[in-house]
C-alpha positions as CSV (number, residue, x, y, z in Angstrom):
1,X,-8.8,5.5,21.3
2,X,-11.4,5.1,18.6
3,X,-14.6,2.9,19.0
4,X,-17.1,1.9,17.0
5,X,-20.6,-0.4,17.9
6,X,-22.2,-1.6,15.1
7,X,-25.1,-3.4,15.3
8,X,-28.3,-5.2,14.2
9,X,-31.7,-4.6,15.6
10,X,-35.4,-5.1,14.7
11,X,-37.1,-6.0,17.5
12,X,-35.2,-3.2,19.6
13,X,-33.2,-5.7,21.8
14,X,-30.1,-5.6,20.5
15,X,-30.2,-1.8,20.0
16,X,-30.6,-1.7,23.8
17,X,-27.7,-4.2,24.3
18,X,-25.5,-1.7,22.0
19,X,-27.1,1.4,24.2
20,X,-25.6,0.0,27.3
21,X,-22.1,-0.7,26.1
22,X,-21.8,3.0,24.4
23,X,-23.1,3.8,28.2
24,X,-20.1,1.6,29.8
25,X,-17.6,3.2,27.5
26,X,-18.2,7.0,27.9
27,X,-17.4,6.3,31.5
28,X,-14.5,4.9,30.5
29,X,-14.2,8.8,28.6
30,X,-14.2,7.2,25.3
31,X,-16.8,8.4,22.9
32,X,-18.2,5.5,20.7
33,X,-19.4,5.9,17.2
34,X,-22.4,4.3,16.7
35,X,-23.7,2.6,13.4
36,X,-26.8,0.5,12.8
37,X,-26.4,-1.7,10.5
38,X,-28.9,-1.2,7.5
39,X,-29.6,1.9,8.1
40,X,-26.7,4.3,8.2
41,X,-23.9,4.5,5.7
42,X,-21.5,2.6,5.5
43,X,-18.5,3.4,7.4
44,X,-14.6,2.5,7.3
45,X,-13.9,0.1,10.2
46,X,-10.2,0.8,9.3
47,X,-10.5,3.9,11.4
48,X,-11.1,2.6,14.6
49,X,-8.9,0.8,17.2
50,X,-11.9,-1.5,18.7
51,X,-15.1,-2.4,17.6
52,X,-18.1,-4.0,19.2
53,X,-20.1,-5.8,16.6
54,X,-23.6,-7.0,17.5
55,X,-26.9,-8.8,16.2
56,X,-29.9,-11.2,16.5
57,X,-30.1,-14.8,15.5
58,X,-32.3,-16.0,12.9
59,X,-34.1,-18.8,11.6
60,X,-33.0,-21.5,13.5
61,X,-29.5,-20.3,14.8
62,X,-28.3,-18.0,11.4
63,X,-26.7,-14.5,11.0
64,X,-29.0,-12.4,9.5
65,X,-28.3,-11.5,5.9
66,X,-27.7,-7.7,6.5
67,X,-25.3,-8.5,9.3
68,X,-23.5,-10.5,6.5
69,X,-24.0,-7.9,3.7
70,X,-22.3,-5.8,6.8
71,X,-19.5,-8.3,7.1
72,X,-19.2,-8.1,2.9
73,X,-19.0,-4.6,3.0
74,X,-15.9,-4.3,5.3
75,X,-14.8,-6.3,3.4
76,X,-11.8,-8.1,5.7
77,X,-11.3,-9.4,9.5
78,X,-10.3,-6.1,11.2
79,X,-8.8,-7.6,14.6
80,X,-9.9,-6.2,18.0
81,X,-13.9,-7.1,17.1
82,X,-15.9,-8.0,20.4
83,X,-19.4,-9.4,19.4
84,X,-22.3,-9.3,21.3
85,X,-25.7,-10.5,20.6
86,X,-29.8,-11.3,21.6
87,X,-31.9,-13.8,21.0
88,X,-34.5,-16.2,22.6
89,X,-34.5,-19.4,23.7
90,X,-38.1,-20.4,22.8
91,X,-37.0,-20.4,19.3
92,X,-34.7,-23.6,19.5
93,X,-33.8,-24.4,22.6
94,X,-30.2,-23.5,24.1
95,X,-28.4,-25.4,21.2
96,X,-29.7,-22.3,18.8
97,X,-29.4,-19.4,21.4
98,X,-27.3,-17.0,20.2
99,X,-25.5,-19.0,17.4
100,X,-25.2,-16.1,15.3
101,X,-22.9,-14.4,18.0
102,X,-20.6,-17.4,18.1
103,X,-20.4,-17.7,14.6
104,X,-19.3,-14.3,14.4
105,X,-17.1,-14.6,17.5
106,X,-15.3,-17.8,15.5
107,X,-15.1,-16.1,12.0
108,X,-13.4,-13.0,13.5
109,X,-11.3,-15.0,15.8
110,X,-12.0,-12.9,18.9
111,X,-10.2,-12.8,22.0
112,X,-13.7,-12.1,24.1
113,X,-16.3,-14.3,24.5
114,X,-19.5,-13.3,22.8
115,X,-22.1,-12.1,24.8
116,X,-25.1,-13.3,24.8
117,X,-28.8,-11.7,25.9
118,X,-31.8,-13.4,25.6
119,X,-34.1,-11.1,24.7
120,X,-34.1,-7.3,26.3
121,X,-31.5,-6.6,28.9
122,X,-33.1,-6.2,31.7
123,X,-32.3,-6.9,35.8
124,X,-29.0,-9.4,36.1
125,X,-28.3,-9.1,32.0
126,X,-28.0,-5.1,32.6
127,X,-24.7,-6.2,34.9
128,X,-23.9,-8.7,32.5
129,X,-23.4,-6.3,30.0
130,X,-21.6,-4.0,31.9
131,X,-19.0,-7.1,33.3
132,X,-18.6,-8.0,29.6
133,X,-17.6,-4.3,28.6
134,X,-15.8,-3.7,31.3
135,X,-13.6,-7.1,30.3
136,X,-13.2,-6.1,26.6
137,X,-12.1,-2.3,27.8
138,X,-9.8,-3.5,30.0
139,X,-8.3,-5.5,27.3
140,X,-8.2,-3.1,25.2
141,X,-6.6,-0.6,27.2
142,X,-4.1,-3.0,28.0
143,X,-3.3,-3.7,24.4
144,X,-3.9,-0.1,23.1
C-alpha cells in the first residue's frame, strides 16, 4: 500500500500533526511519502492508494492559497483523501477553527472526519492524532 502526507506548514504545527501520522503509519509497516506543500516538487497523487492531506486556516476561516495552488496542481478529486488540519481558536472563535479542514473534507467528499488541532499537538491531541490515524488505516485496510 502506497501513502502519501502532504501538507501545509509555516508556523511548524501542522508539520508536527503530519510527523505524527507518518509515525502511526510506519507501525502499521507502511512507509509514507512525505510532501510539503510549497516546497517540494510536485508529485503524482495518482500513484498512491491513500493520502492524508493537511494545512492551516487562514484569514478568518480560508484555505491558504498554496494549499489551493496544491489542489490545482493535482489537478482532480483523487478518492481515499483524509484531511487533517491546525489552527487557533483566538483567531475567530470556534465558528472559524479549522474551516479550511472542513472545506477540504467537503470538496473531496471524504469518508473521515477532518481532524482538527488547535495549535501544536501536544498532551490529549498527541492521542487524538493517533485515534484519528488509526481510524483512517483501518479503513483503509479494510477497503485496500
Amino acid at each position: 500500500m502506497k501513502v502519501l502526507i502532504a501538507y501545509l506548514s509555516y508556523s511548524g504545527n501542522t508539520e508536527e500533526v503530519a510527523e505524527l501520522i507518518a509515525d502511526n503509519v510506519r507501525q502499521h509497516g507502511i512507509r509514507p511519502d512525505m510532501h510539503e506543500i510549497g516546497l517540494d516538487a510536485p508529485v503524482d497523487v495518482r500513484q498512491y492508494d491513500y493520502m492524508f492531506f493537511g494545512t492551516f486556516t487562514w484569514d478568518k476561516g480560508s484555505t491558504p492559497d498554496e494549499f489551493k495552488d496544491f489542489v490545482l496542481e493535482i489537478g482532480y478529486k483523487p478518492d481515499n483523501v483524509a484531511i487533517f488540519g491546525t489552527g487557533d481558536t483566538q483567531f475567530g472563535g470556534d465558528a472559524l477553527f479549522c474551516r479550511a479542514v472542513d472545506k477540504l473534507a467537503h470538496f473531496y467528499n471524504s469518508r473521515w472526519s477532518g481532524l482538527k488541532i488547535e495549535q501544536s499537538p501536544r498532551g490529549t491531541q498527541e492521542a487524538s492524532v493517533k485515534q484519528w490515524t488509526e481510524g483512517v488505516l483501518a479503513d483503509a485496510i479494510i477497503f485496500a
